[in-house]
Every structure is written in structure tokens, then in C-alpha cells.
MIDRENLUM-769566 format. One record per residue: x, y, z of N, C-alpha, C in turn; residue in three letters. Coordinates in steps of 0.2 Angstrom, whole numbers, padded with zeros to 4 digits, always signed. Each point is the difference from the previous one (the first is absolute). Layout:
XYZXYZXYZALA;...
% end
This chain:
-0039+0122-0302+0000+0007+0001+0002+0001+0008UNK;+0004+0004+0001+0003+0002+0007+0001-0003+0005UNK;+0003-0009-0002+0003-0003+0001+0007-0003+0002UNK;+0002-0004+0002+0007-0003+0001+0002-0005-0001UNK;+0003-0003+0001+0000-0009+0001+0005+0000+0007UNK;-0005-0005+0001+0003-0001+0008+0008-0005-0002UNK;+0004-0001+0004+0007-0005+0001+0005+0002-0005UNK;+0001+0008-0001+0004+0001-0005+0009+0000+0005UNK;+0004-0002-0006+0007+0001+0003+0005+0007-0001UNK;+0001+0001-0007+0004+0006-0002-0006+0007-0001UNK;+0002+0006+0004-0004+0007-0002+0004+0004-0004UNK;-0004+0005-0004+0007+0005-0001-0006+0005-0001UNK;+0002+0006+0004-0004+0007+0002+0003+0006-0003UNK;+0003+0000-0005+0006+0006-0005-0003+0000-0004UNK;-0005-0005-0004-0003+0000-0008-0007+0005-0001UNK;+0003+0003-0005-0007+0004-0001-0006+0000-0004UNK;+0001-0006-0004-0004-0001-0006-0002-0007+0002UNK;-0005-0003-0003-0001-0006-0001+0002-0005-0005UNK;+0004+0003-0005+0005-0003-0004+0007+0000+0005UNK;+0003+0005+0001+0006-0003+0006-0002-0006+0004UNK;-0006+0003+0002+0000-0007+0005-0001-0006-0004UNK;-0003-0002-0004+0000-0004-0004+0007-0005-0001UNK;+0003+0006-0003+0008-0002-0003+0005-0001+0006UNK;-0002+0002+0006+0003-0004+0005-0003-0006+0003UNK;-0005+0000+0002-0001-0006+0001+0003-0007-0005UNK;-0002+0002-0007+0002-0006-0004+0007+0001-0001UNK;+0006+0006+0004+0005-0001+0001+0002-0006+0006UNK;-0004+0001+0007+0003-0003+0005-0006-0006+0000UNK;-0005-0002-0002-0002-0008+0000-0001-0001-0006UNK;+0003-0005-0004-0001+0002-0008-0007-0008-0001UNK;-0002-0002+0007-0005-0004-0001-0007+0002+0003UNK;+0001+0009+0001-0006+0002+0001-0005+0003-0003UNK;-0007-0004+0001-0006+0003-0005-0003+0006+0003UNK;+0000+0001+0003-0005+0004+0002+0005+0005+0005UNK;-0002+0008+0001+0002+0005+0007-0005+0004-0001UNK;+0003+0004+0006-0004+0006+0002+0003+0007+0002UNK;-0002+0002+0000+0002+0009-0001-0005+0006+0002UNK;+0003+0004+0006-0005+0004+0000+0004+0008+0000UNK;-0006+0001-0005+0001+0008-0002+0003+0006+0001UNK;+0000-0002+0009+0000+0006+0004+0003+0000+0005UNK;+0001+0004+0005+0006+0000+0005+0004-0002+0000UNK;+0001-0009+0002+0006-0001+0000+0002-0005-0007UNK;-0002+0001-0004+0001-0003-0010-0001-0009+0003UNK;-0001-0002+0006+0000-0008+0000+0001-0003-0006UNK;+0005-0003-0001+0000-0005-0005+0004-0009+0002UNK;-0004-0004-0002+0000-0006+0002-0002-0006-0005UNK;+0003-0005-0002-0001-0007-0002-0005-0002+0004UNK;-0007-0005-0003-0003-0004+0004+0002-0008+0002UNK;-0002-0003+0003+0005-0005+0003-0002-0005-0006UNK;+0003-0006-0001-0003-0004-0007-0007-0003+0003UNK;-0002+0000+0005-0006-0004+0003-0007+0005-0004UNK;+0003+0006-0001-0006+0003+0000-0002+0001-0009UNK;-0004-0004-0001-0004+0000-0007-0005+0004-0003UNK;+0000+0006+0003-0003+0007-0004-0008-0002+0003UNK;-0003-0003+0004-0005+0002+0003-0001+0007+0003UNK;-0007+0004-0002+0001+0006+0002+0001+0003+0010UNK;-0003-0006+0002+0001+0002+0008+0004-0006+0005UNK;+0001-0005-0004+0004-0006+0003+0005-0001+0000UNK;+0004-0001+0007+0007+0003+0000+0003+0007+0001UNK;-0008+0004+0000+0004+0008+0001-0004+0004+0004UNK;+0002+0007+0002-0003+0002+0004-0001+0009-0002UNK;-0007+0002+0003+0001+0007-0002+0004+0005+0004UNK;-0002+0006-0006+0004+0005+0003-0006+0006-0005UNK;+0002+0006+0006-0004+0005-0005+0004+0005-0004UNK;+0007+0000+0002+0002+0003-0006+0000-0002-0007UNK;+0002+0004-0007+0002-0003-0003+0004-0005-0004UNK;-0002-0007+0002+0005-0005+0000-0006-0009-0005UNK;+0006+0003-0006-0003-0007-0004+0005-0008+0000UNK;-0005-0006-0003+0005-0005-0002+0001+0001-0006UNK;+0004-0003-0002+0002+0000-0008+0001-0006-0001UNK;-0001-0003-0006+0001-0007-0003+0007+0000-0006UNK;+0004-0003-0001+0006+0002-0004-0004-0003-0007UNK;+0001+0000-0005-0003+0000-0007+0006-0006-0003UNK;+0003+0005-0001+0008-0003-0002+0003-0004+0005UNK;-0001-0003+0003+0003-0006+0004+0003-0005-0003UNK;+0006-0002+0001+0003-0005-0005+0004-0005+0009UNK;+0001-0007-0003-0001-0005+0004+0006-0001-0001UNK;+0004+0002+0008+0008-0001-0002+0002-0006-0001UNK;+0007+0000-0003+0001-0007-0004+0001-0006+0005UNK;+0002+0001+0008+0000-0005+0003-0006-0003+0001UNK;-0007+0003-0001-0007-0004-0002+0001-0005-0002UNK;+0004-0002-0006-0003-0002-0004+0005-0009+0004UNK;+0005+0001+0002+0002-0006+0006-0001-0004+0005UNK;-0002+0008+0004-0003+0000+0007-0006+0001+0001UNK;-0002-0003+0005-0009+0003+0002+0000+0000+0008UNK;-0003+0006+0001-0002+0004+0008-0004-0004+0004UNK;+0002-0004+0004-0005-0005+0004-0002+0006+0007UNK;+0003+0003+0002-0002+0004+0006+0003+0008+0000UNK;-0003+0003+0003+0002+0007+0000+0002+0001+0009UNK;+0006+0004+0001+0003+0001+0004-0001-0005+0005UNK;+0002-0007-0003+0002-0003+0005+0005-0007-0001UNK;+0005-0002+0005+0007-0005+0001-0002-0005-0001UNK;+0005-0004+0001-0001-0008+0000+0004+0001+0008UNK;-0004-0005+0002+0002-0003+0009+0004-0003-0002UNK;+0007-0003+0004+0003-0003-0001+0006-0002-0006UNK;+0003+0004-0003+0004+0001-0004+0007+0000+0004UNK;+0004-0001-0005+0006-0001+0003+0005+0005-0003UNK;+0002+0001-0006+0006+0003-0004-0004+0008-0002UNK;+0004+0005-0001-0003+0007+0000+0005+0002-0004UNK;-0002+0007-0005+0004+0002-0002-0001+0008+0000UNK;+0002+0006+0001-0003+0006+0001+0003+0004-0006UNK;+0004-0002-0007+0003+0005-0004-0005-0001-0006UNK;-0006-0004+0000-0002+0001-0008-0006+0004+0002UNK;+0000+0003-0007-0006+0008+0000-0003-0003-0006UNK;-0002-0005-0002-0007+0000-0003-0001-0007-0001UNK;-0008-0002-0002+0000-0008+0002+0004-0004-0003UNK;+0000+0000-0008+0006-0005-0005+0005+0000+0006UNK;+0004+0004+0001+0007-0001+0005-0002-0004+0005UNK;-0003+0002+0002-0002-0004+0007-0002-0010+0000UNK;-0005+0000-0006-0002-0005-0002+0006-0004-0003UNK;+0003+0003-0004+0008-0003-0003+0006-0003+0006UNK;-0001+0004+0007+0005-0001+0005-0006-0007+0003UNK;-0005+0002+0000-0003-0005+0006+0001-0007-0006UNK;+0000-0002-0006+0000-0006-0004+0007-0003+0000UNK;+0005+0005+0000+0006-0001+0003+0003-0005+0005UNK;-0004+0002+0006+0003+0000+0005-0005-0008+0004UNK;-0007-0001-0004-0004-0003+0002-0005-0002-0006UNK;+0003-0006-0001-0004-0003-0009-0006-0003+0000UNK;-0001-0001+0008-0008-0005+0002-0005+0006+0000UNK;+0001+0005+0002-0005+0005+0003-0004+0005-0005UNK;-0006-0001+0001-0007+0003-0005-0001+0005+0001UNK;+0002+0005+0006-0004+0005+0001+0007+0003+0004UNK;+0000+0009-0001+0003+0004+0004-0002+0006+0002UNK;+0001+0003+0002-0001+0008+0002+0004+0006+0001UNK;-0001+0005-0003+0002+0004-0002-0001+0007+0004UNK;+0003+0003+0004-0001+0005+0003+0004+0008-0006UNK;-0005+0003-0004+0003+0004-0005+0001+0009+0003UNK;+0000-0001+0007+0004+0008+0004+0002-0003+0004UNK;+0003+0007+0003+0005-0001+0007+0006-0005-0001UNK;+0000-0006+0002+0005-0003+0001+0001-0007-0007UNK;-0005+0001-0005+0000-0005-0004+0000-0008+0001UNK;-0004-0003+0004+0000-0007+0004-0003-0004-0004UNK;+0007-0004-0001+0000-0004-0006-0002-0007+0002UNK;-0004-0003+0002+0000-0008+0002-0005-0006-0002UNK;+0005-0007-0002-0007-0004-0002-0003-0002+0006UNK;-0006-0002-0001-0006-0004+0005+0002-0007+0000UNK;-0001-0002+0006+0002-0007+0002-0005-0004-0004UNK;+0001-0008-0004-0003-0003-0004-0007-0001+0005UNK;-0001+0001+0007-0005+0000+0003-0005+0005-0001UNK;+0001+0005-0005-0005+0004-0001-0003-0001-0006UNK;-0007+0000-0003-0003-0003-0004-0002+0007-0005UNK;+0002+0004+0001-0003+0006-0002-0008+0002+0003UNK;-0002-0001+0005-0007+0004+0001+0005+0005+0003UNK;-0006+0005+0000+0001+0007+0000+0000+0002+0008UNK;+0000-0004+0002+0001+0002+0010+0001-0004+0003UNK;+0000-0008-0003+0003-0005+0006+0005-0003-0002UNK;+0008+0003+0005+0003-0001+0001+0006+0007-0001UNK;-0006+0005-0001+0006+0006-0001-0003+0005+0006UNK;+0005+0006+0001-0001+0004+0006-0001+0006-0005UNK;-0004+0007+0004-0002+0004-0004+0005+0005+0001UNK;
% end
């Protein structure tokens, strides 16, 4: 209750229900559980970041308008899940070599990276702005901060 989540990336301040906001959010991150929304002034509407797991004060911050989380119900786990798994959030592999900036979602990206490099276990995927497609040097083991830049 009159909350936020803190580290959010896309806003949208036009929607005026809590189902609009809903249906955009599961529009632009279709691997987001949870957003927030607040009632008034400015219609804040926001994705919560994937770190944040529905604790009612962890990860977020008050405010005194009002402004709720929401948890999505209907949440369905896009099909590249079922291939792929998230070893880190918003963060590189150091030292990569080959790049690509045209694929717009992970399958393409993953398909170009296995292309181009048949040893490599891990890549990254940057899915705004510039689309930054690249795999991680076989020196990365997957942990989630050593050896990538934030």
C-alpha cells in the first residue's frame, strides 16, 4: 500500500485505470510479475524490476499518494524460458569480442550468438535502445557479478 518498487526501467503516466496499466506493462515486459500504479496526478505506471518478489517493503519505497503494487495473476512464462535461464540482471560479460545490434528479442540473439560461436555458454542480451547482442568469453562462469560490468 502506497508504494513503489525501487530500480524500475519503462514508466507510462497517460493510463488511467489499473487495468490499462496492467495491459501495458504485460505489453512492454512480457516477463513482468509484479507493477505499480498510482491513482492520482500523474497515473504513474511502471513494471517492477524481476529482483523484486512481492515483499511488502523490500525493494520499494513510500510515497503518500495514492500509489499500489500489483502482482500479475495471469502471468505466463515466455517460451524462450523454457531454453534460456537469467543468470544476472542488467549486467555484461567483460571481455567479449563479436557483437551484434539487429536482434530484438533473446531466441534471435541466442541463434546469432550459437552461429557465430559454438563453444560459448552464456550471452547477453540488451532488449532496448540499441539491442546488444553478444556472447561472454568462455571465461565467464556464469556468476552473477564476476566478470560482468553493470
Amino acid at each position: 500500500m502506497n508504494r513503489f518498487c525501487h530500480g524500475y526501467k519503462k514508466s507510462n503516466m497517460k493510463l488511467r485505470t489499473v487495468e490499462a496499466c496492467g495491459d501495458w506493462v504485460k505489453s512492454v515486459d512480457d516477463e513482468a510479475r509484479y507493477f505499480f500504479f498510482r491513482e492520482e496526478g500523474n497515473y504513474h505506471c511502471s513494471p517492477c524490476p524481476q529482483k523484486y518478489t512481492g515483499h511488502p517493503t523490500t525493494g520499494t519505497g513510500a510515497q503518500n499518494s495514492k500509489i499500489f503494487i500489483y502482482r500479475i495473476l495471469q502471468w505466463r512464462r515466455p517460451a524462450w524460458m523454457n531454453d534460456f535461464q537469467r543468470v544476472s540482471n542488467n549486467r555484461f560479460c567483460h571481455g567479449y569480442k563479436k557483437s551484434a545490434f539487429n536482434h530484438r528479442n533473446i531466441p534471435a540473439c541466442a541463434k546469432w550468438v550459437m552461429s557465430i560461436d559454438k563453444e560459448t555458454k552464456y550471452f547477453f542480451f540488451r532488449q532496448e535502445g540499441n539491442f546488444h547482442c553478444s556472447p561472454c568469453p568462455l571465461s565467464y562462469e556464469g556468476h552473477p557479478t564476476k566478470g560482468t560490468g553493470h
